[in-house]
Structures are given as C-alpha cells and as structure tokens.
C-alpha positions in Angstrom: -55.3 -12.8 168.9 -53.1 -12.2 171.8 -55.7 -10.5 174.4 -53.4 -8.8 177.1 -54.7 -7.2 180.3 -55.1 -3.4 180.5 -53.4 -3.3 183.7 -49.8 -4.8 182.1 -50.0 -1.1 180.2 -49.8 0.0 183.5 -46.7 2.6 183.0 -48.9 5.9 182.1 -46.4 8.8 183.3 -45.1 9.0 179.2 -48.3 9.4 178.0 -49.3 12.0 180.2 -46.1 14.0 179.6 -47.2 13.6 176.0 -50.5 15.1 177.1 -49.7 17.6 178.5 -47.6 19.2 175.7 -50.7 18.6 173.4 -52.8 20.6 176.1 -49.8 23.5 176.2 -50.4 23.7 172.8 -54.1 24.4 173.1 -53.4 27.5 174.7 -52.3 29.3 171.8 -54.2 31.1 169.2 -53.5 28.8 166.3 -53.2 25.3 168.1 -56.3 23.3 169.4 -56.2 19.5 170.7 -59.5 17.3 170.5 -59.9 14.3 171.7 -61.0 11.6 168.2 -61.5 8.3 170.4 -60.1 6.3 172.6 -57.5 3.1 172.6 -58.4 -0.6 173.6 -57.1 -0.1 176.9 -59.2 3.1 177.4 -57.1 6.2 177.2 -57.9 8.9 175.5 -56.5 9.7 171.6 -55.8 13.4 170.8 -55.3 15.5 167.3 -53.9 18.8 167.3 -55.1 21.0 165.1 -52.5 23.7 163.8 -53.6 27.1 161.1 -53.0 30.6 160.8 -55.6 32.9 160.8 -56.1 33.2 157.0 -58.6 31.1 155.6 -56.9 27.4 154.6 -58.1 25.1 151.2 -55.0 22.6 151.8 -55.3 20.3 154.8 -52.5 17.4 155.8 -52.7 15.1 158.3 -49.9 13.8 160.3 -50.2 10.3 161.8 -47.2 8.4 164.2 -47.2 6.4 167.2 -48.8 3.9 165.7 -46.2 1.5 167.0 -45.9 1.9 170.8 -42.1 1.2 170.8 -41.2 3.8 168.1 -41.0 7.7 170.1 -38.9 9.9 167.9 -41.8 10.2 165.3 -44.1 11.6 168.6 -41.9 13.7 170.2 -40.8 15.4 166.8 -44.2 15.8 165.8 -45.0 17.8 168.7 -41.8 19.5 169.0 -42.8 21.1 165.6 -46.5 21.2 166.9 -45.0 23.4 169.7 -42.8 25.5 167.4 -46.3 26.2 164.7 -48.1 27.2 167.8 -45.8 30.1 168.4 -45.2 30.9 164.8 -48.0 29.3 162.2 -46.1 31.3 159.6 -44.7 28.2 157.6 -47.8 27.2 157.3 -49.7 29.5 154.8 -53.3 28.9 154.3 -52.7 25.0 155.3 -54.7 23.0 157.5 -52.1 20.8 159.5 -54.0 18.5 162.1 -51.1 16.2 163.7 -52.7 12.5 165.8 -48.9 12.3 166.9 -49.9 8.7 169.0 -52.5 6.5 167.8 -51.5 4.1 170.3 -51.4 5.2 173.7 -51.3 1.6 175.1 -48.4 0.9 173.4 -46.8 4.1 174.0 -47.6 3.9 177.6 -45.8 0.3 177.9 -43.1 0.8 175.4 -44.7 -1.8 172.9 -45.3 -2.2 169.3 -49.1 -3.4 169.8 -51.9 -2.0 171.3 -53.8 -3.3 174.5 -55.2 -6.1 173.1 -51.9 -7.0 170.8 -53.0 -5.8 167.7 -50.5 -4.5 165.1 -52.6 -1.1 163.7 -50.6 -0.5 160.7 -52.4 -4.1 159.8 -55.7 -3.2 160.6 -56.6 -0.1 158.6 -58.8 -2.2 156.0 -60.6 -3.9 158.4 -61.1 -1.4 161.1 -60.9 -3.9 163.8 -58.9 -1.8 166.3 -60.8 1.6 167.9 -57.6 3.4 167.5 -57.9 3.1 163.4 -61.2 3.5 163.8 -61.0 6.4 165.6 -58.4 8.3 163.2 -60.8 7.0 159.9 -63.6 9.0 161.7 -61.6 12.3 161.7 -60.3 11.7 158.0 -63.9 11.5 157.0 -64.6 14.3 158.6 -61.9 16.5 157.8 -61.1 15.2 154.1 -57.3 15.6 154.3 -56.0 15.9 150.4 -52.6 14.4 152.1 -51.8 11.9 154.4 -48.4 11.2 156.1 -47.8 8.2 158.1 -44.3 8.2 160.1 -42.6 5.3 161.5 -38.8 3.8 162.2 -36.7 0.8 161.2 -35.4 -1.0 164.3 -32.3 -2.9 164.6 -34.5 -6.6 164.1 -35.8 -5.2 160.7 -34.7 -6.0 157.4 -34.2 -2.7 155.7 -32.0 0.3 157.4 -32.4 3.4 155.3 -33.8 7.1 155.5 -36.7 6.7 152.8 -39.8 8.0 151.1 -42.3 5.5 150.4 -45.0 6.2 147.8 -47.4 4.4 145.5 -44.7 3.5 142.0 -47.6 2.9 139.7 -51.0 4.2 138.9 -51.8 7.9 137.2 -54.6 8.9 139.7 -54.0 12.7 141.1 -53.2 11.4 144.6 -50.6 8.8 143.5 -48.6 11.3 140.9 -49.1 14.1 143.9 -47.5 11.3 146.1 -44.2 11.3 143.8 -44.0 14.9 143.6 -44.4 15.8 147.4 -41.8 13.1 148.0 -39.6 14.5 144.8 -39.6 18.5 146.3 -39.8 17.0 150.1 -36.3 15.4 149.1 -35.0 18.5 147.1 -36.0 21.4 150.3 -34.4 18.7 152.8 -31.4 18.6 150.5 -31.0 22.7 150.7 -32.3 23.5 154.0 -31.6 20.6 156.0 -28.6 18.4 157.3 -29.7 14.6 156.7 -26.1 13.1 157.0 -26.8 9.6 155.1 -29.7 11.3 153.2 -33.0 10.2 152.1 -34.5 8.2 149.6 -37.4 7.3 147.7 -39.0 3.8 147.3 -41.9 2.6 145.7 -44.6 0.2 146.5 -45.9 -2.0 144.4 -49.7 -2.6 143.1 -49.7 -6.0 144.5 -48.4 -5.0 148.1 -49.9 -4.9 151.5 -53.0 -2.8 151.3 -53.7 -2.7 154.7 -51.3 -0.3 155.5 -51.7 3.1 156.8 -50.6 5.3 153.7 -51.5 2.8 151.0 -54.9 2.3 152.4 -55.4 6.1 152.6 -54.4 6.1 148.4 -57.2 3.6 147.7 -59.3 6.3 149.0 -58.4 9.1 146.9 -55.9 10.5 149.6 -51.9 11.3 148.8 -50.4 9.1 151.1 -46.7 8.7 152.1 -44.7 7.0 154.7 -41.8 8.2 156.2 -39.2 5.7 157.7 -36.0 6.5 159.6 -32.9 4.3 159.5 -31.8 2.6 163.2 -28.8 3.3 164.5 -28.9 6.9 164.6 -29.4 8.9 167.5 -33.0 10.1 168.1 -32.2 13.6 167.4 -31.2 12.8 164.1 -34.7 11.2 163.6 -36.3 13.5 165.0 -35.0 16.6 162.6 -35.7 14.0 159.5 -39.2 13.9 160.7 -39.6 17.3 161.4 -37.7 18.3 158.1 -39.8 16.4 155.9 -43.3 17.9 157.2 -42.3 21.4 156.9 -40.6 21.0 153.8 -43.8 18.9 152.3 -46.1 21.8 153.7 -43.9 24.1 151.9 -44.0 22.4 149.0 -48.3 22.7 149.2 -48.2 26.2 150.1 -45.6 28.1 148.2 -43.8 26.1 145.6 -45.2 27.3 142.4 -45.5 24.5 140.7 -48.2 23.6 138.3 -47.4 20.0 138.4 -48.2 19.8 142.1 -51.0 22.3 141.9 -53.2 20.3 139.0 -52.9 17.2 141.1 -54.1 18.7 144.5 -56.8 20.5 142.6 -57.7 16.8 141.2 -57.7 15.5 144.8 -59.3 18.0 146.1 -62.4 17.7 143.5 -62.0 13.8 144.0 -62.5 13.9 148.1 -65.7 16.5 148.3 -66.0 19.1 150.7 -64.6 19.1 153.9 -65.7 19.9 157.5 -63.5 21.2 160.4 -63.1 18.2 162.6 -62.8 20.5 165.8 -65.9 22.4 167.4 -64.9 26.0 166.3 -62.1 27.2 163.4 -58.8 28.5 164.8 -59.0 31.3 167.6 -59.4 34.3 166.4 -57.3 36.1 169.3 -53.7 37.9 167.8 -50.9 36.3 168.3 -49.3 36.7 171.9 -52.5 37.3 173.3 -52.8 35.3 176.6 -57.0 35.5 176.3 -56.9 37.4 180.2 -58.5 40.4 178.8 -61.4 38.6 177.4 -62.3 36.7 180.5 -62.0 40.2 182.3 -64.6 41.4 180.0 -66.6 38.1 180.3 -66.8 38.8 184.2 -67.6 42.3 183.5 -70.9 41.4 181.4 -72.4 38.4 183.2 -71.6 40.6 186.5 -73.9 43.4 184.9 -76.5 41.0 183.6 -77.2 39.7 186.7 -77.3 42.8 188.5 -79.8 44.6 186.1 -81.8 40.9 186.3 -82.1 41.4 190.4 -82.8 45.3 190.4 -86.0 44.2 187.7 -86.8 41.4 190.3 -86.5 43.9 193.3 -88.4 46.5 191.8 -91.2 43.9 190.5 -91.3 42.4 193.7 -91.7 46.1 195.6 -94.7 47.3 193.3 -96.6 43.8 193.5 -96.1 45.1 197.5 -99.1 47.9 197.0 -102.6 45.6 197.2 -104.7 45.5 194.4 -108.6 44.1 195.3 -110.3 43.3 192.4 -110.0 46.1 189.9 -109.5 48.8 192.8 -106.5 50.0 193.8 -105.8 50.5 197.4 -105.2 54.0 197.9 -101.9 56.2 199.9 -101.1 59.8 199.7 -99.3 61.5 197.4 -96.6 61.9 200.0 -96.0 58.3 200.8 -96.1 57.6 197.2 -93.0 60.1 197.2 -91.2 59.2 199.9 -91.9 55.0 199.0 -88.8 53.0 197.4 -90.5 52.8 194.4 -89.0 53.1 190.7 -90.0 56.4 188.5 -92.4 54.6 186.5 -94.3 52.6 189.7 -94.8 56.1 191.1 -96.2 57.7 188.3 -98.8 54.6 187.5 -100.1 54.7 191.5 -100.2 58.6 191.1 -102.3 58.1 187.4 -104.2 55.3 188.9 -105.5 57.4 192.0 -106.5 60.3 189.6 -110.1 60.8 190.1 -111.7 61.3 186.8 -114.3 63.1 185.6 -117.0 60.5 185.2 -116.1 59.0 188.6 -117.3 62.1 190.4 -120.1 61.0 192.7 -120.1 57.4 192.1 -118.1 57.1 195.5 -115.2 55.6 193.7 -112.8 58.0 194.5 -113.1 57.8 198.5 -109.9 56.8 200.4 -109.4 53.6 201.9 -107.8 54.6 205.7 
C-alpha cells in the first residue's frame, strides 16, 4: 500500500470552509454536528444530524466525500443541510444524519485516496481504513433503515450517466425497499425537478463487488443506494441531482402513502433492532428562530443567585461561629449588643434563648455574666 506523508495533504483551507458550514449549521434548533472519528492523516470527521421536533421512527443516512477529488456531492449535501436547518419541514418525523466527507485527507488535497492511499469505497468489508471505521461505528449506533452513498463519474471512467444503483436480485425487505425508493426517487425528480439528461436505474449483480459502500450496507440488512452523476456537466447540475434525489427519497419515507414501501421499512426496521441517537442529546428543543440569547440570560441570572445565596450562608455561618463557645457555656453579651450585632434573625434569637436563665439554674451560679 502506497503510505504517503501527512504533510503532502498539506492544503487544509477547503476543509475548514467545509467546517465551518457544518458548525453554522449547529447553531440552529434542528441541526447538530458531532464529530464520529478521525481520518489517517488526523483531522477530524463530522455528521450532521438534521430533525424536526416531532418524534422521528425513519432515520437515513447520507454518506459522500468518500473520494477526495469528487466535491459536488459535499457541497450539495450541505447546501441542503443548510436549507433543513432553517426549515426541517420536508423532513416529517425523519431522522436525516448527513457524514458529507468521509475523507478529509483527500478532500483537503484534492485526491481520490485518503492519507495513507487507500481507496475507502474498497475497504468497507475489511475495515482497514479509520474513516470506514469511523462511519460503521455511527451506523451501529444509529441503525439507519436507509443508506445513500453519493459519488461522480469522471471524465477517465467508463460509464457517463445520471443513475440509480441498487441491489437487481434478492427479496429481502431492504433490497425490494432499495428498488422502490429508487422507483418514486425517479418519479418526484421527474415532476418536481429539472434533470436535463435524466436519471436512470441500474442494478447490481449478486456476484459484484461487496466491498462497496451501499452494497456492503445491504448485506447488513440496510436499504442501500448509490447515486452517481454523469461528467461533463457543470457542478450545479450535480449538485441539484444530488440534492433532488435526497429530498425526494425522504419524501418518498415520510409522506408517500404507499403500502409497498411502508411493509418493507417496517420489515427493516424489525430486521435492524432498536436504535440509539448517535449524538449526546435529541434535537434542541428551542422554536424555530430562536437565537438561544434569552436562555443564557437566564443561565447568568440563576448561577449569579446561587452563588450569592451560597456566600450570604457562608457570611452569616462564619459571623455566628464569631461569638465564643467554652465547653458547653456560652460566652455571654447583653441584650443590646445582641440587637445592635450583624447577626441574622435566627442567630439572635438562639444567643437571646441560650442566655435565658432557667428555672433550675437559679443559684447554681450558672447564670453570672462573663465581663
């Protein structure tokens, strides 16, 4: 294996722009960002997680950036990432958690491999690489019922066409839920959208390459797709395909009524167990538009409070412990210096009780003064 330095990854100013619209992101109500692992070469690999406030039962995860030199899969991914954050509407009781690179040393240097040359959409059965590794950990984790991997042809490869690709055999739930998704994918794209040279379906055979990402995801139960774009067209037009086919498969989970689609998630669903959120907390609770200032006012407000009420206890513990105590005696004052003294209420009383002679005291010269 080709073992290249981390320093020839040295261009990082892409990656961080890419970071820094992930962290943008985190600032609203429905969008979070948590970093899964980190690449080869060290830098840190992010997932967004995106929901609306209602609880969610369907969860998909986006993957891309897999292949450093292929960027309109990232930047569409968090172009709709951006647009969800604002409006989470689309979304409907669905999960979407987008890893939008999985290589950042590749990204970062404009380069198909990662830091150590590795090819990750070979590596997924083998787990060889800490990116794959990385994103296998959150899918165990999270239990996504669909998986969609996104990548683009370039001008050296053999095949140059807008397509679908999905499992063509087998009558497990997540392989038949794989043809429908790509079947009403295709059709909302065809309504809504503006694909000029269209997309298309292809199918994988049982005998294929395992190792890669979406077919390796359907040996474990999951619905996986890929998503390929044609070269030669401008990145906006690969961009909108990407982004088109995400919201429209979304939609297809969340309001399509079909009851084709909806036995076959059920099935995967059952099939993959519960799930866990991958991210420390669920989705913020705040409203929409709510920029969070008000809380941290409040926040300021109560620890401020605390902490006074905490040193006004300490103060007045400290100013009682100042009156001597010798054995179980009490060292006497008069009543008027127990008035005017900078005492709390209560201190004052318990000096005043203490000082009380009693009736069986009387001549035992235990009530006499001290001077």
């Amino acid at each position: 294996m080709l073992i290249l330095p981390t320093h020839a990854f040295g261009g990082i100013g892409r990656y961080d722009k890419v970071i820094s619209r992930m962290k943008a992101v985190d600032k609203s109500p429905f969008g979070q960002i948590l970093q899964i692992g980190k690449s080869a070469g060290g830098r840190p690999i992010y997932a967004i997680l995106l929901a609306d406030s209602k609880p969610a039962d369907k969860r998909v995860l986006v993957i891309s950036g897999q292949h450093g030199d292929e960027v309109s899969p990232v930047y569409a991914m968090l172009d709709l990432a951006e647009d969800l954050a604002r409006d989470p509407a689309p979304l409907r009781g669905t999960v979407l958690v987008i890893v939008p690179v999985v290589n950042p040393d590749g990204f970062a240097a404009d380069r198909r491999f990662n830091a150590r040359g590795a090819d990750l959409n070979r590596s997924w059965r083998s787990s060889s690489s800490p990116e794959t590794r990385a994103v296998q950990r959150l899918v165990n984790r999270f239990r996504p019922q669909v998986v969609i991997d996104l990548h683009e042809w370039m001008d050296q490869d053999p095949v140059h066409t807008n397509c679908i690709e999905v499992a063509g055999f087998g009558s497990e739930p997540q392989m038949k839920l794989a043809r429908l998704l790509s079947a009403f994918s295709r059709h909302e794209m065809a309504r809504y959208g503006s694909i000029p040279n269209g997309i298309r379906t292809v199918f994988y055979r049982s005998d294929s390459d395992n190792r890669l990402a979406h077919r390796h995801f359907s040996d474990m139960g999951i619905c996986g797709l890929l998503v390929e774009t044609a070269s030669g067209q401008p990145l906006e037009a690969r961009m909108r395909i990407y982004r088109e086919f995400v919201t429209a498969a979304v939609h297809t989970l969340a309001q399509v009524p079909d009851q084709r689609v909806t036995t076959q998630l059920a099935a995967v669903t059952r099939n993959l167990g519960e799930a866990q959120s991958p991210f420390p907390e669920e989705p913020k609770p705040r409203p929409a538009g709510s920029t969070g200032a008000g809380d941290i006012a409040c926040w300021v407000v109560i620890v401020a409070a605390t902490a006074y009420i905490v040193m006004r206890s300490l103060g007045a513990k400290k100013r009682a412990s100042d009156v001597p105590v010798f054995g179980r005696e009490v060292c006497r004052m008069p009543l008027t210096d127990v008035v005017r003294a900078n005492l709390p209420v209560h201190a004052r009383v318990a000096i005043i009780h203490q000082q009380r002679i009693r009736p069986s005291d009387r001549g035992k010269g235990v009530g006499a003064r001290v001077a």
